[in-house]
N, C-alpha and C positions, 0 to 999 in steps of 0.2 A: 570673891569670884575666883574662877581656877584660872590658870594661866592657859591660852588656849594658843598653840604653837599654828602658825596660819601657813610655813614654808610646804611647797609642795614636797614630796618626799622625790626622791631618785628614782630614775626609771632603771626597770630589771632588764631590761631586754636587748635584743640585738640593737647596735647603732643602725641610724639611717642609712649608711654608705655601706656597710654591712648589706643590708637591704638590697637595695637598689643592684649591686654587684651580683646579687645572687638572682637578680630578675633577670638581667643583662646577658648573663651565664647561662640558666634555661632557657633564654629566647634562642639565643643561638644555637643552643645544641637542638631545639624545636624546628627550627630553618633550618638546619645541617641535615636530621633524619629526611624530613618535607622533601629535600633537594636531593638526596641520595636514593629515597623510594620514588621520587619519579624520572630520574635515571634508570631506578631499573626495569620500574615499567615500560618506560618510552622504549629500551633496547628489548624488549621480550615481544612486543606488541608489531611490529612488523612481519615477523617472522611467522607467529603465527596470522596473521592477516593474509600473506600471502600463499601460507598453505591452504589455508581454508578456500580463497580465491580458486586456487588450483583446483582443489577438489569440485568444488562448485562449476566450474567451465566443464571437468569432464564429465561429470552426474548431468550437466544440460546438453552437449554434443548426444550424449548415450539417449538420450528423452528424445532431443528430437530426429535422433538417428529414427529409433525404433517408429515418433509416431508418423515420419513421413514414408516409412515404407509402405507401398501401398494405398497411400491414401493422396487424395486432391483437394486444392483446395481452390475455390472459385470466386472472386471480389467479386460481387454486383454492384451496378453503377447506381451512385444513389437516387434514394427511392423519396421524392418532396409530393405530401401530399394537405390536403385539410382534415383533420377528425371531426367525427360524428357531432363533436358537441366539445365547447362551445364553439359555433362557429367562425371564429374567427382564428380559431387556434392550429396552426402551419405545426406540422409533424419532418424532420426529415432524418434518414434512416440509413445508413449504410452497413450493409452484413458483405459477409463472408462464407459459402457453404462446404460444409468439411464433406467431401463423397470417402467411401471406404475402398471405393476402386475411381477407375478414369474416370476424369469429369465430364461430365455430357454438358454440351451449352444448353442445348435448343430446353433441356430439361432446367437449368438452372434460367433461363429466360422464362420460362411458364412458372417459377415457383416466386419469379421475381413481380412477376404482375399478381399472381396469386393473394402474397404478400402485400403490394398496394393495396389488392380491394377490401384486406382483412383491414388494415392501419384506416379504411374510409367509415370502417363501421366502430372504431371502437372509441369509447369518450377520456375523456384528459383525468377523471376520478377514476377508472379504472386500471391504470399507470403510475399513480403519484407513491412516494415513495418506493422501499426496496423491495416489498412484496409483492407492486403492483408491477417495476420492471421485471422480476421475476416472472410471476403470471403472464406480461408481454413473452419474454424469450419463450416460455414453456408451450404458448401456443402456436406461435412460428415455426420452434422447432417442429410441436406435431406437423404443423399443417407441408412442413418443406417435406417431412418423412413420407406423409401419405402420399403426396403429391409426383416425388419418387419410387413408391414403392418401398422404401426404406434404402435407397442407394446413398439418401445425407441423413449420415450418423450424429454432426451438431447443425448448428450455427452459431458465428461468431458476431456480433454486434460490433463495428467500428466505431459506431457516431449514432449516438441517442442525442437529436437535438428538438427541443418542443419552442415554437415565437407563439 
């Protein structure tokens, strides 16, 4: 039989400490960048925060410079009433009417009872979801328009609350 040499041979490669050393060294320099790029984020990122802020207050002064010239705007006292169906279900409602000139009460008082008798007929499926509050507003508004004359250009919804 041949001789069969069982020694494992010698390893070719870098030592262990070798190793390890050069792990130790990348990590650090890995946490050096890390720590250095978010300095200089952190110092970049206020500066623009606050211009953009800036900008933003005066683009809303200028909004609503422009849309309150002119125009009224009238809270009604909320409006608690029951819907058509199911009957046990309490609606209560509080708007806002936007006029395009002075606000008339006695007229935003008749659009407000208007408004109750429309909310007496209408049912809790015709409102469920965003298309149904949607089609709510959409008829209000008509109904506050006609009701006016076309003197309330919106209506603003405070408080959509259904028990």
């Amino acid at each position: 039989m041949a001789i069969v040499d069982d020694t494992a041979p010698e390893k070719q490669g870098p030592s262990l400490l070798l190793q390890i050393a050069l792990l130790v060294g990348l990590s650090v320099v890995a946490v050096g960048i890390g720590w250095g790029s978010g300095l200089y984020l952190t110092g970049q990122q206020p500066a623009a925060h606050e211009q953009a802020a800036v900008e933003t207050a005066k683009a809303t002064e200028a909004t609503l410079a422009e849309a309150h010239d002119g125009m009224g705007v009238v809270y009604l006292e909320p409006i608690t009433t029951n819907l058509a169906g199911p009957t046990g279900t309490w609606v209560r409602l509080e708007l806002a009417l936007v006029f395009d000139a002075e606000p008339d009460m006695m007229m935003a008082q008749t659009i407000q009872q208007d408004v109750l008798a429309y909310l007496r007929t209408v049912k809790i499926h015709q409102v469920e979801g965003a298309s149904g509050f949607q089609h709510l507003r959409s008829d209000i508004e008509e109904r506050a328009s006609i009701r006016s004359d076309g003197a309330v250009k919106r209506i603003l919804i405070r408080t959509l609350l259904f028990q």
